[in-house]
C-alpha positions in Angstrom: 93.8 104.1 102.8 94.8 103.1 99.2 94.4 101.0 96.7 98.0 100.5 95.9 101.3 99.4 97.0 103.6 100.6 95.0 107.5 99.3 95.6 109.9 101.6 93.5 114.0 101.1 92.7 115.4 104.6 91.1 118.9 103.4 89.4 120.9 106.4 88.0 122.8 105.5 84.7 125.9 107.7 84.2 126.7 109.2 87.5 130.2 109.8 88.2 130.6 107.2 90.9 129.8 104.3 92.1 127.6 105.5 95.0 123.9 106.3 94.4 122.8 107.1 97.3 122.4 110.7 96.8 120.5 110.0 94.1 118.1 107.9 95.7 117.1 110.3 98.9 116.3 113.2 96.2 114.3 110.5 94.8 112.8 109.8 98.2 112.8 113.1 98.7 109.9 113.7 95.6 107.8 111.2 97.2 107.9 113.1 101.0 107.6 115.9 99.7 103.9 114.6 98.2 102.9 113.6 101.5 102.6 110.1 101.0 102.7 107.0 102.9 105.9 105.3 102.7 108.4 103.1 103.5 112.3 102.7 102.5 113.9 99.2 102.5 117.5 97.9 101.2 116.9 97.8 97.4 113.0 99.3 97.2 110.4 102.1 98.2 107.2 100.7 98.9 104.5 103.9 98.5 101.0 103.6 99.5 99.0 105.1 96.1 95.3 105.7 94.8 95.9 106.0 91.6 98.1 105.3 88.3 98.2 109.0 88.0 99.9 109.5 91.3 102.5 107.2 90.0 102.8 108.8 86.9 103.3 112.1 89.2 105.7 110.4 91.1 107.7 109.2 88.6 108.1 112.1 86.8 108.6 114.4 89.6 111.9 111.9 90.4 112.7 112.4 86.6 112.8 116.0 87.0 114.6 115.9 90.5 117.3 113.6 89.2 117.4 115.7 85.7 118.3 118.6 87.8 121.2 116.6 89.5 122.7 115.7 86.4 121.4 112.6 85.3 120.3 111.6 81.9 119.8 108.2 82.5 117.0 106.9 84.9 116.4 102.8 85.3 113.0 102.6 87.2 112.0 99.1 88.5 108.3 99.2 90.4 106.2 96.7 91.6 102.7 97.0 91.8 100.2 95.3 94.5 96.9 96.6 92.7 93.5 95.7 95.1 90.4 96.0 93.0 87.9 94.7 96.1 89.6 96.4 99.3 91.9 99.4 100.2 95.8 97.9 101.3 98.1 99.3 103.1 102.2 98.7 103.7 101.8 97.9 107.2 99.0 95.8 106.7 100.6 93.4 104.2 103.8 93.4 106.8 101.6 93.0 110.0 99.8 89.9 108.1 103.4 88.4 107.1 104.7 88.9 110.8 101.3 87.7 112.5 102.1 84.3 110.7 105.9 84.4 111.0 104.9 84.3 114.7 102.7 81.4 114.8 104.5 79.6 112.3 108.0 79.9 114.4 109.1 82.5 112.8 112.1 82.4 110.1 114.8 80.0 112.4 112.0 77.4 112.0 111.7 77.9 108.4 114.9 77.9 107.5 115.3 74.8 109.3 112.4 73.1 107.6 114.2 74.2 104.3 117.9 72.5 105.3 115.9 69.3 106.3 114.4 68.9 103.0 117.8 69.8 101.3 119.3 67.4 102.7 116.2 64.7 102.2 116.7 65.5 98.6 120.1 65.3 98.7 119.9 61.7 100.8 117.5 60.7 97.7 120.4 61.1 95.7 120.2 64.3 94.5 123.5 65.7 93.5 124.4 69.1 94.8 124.1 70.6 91.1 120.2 69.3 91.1 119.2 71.2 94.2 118.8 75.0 92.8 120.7 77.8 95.0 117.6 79.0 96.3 117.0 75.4 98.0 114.4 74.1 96.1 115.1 70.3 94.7 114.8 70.1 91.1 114.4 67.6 88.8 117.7 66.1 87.2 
């Protein structure tokens, strides 16, 4: 198991559309191809790693992957979940995050919670403008 959780976005500068997703399954692609543990979302990679040399490896491999497609410009946006005391793993953190979504009453209930205190802030006379898009009341 590793030590790492590594999320990765691959953003192509210069192609000649406005589609990337070529770009991104050669970029997935580099990681498969190293036999590694991963798992492909909407905007990230999340890649189970040892080591900051296997993301250096990574990275470049992508570099050189894309580079061969073309590209001269790569925008790389990662995330790192380093554990210094225990090995981590991606479906371990989601398993943990769905285990309480469960008991908890899962994201209906939440979201619910999160429109009554909208509109508690709101009835407390907090203007529209002083509750921030994401929900959260803030000061005036």
């Amino acid at each position: 198991m590793a030590r790492m959780v590594v999320s990765i976005s691959v953003i192509p500068i210069g192609t000649q559309g406005t589609s990337v997703s070529r770009y991104v399954s050669r970029a997935i692609s580099v990681i498969e191809r190293a036999g590694l543990t991963h798992r492909v979302s909407a905007g990230f990679t999340d890649v189970e790693l040892d080591s900051y040399d296997q993301l250096a490896s990574i990275l470049s491999g992508i570099e050189s992957e894309l580079s061969g497609m073309g590209v001269s410009r790569i925008d790389f946006f990662i995330k790192i979940d380093r554990r210094l005391d225990s090995e981590l793993s991606i479906e371990g953190k989601v398993s943990k995050v769905s285990g309480r979504e469960r008991r908890s009453g899962g994201i209906r209930a939440a979201s619910g919670a999160l429109g009554r205190a909208i509109r508690t802030a709101r009835g407390r006379g907090a203007s529209r403008s002083s509750v921030a898009p994401g929900g959260l009341a803030v000061s005036p």
